[in-house]
C-alpha positions in Angstrom: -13.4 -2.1 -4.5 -12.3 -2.0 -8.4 -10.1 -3.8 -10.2 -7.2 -1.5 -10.3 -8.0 -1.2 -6.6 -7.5 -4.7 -5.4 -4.3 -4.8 -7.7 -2.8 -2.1 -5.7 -3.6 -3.8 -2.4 -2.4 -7.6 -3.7 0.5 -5.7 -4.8 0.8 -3.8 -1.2 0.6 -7.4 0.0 3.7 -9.0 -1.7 5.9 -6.2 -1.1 5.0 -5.9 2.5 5.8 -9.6 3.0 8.8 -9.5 0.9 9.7 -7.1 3.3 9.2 -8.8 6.1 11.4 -11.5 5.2 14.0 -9.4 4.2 17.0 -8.2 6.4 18.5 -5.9 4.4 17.8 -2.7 5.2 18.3 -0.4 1.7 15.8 -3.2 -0.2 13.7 -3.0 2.9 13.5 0.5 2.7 12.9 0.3 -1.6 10.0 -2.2 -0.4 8.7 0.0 1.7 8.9 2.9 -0.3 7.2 1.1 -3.3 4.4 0.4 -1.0 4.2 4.1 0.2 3.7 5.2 -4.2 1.1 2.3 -4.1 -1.3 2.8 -1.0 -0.8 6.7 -2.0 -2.5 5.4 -6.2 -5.2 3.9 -4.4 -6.3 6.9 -2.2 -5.8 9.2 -5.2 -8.1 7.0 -7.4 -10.9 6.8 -4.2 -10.0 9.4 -1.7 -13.4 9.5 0.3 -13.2 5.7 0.4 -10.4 6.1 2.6 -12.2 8.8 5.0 -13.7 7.7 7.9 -17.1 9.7 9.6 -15.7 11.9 13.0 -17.9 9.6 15.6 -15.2 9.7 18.2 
């Protein structure tokens, strides 16, 4: 994993247990939404790391 990689993901981290914690629902839903635009940056930088082989 990268650098910019395993920022995204400790980021991802803190805002999902922010989250969590949380029991509002429209900063929930900001939290959420922030870790939607980050998880979607980390695919777009490595999108075949993200791809699992069809051995089903």
């Amino acid at each position: 994993m990268c650098a910019r990689c395993a920022q995204l993901v400790e980021k991802l981290q803190q805002y999902r247990r922010i989250a969590d914690r949380v029991g509002d629902k429209l900063t929930t839903a900001a939290l959420d939404n922030l870790a939607e635009q980050y998880a979607a940056q980390k695919l777009a930088m490595h999108p075949k790391a993200e791809e699992r082989p069809n051995g089903s």
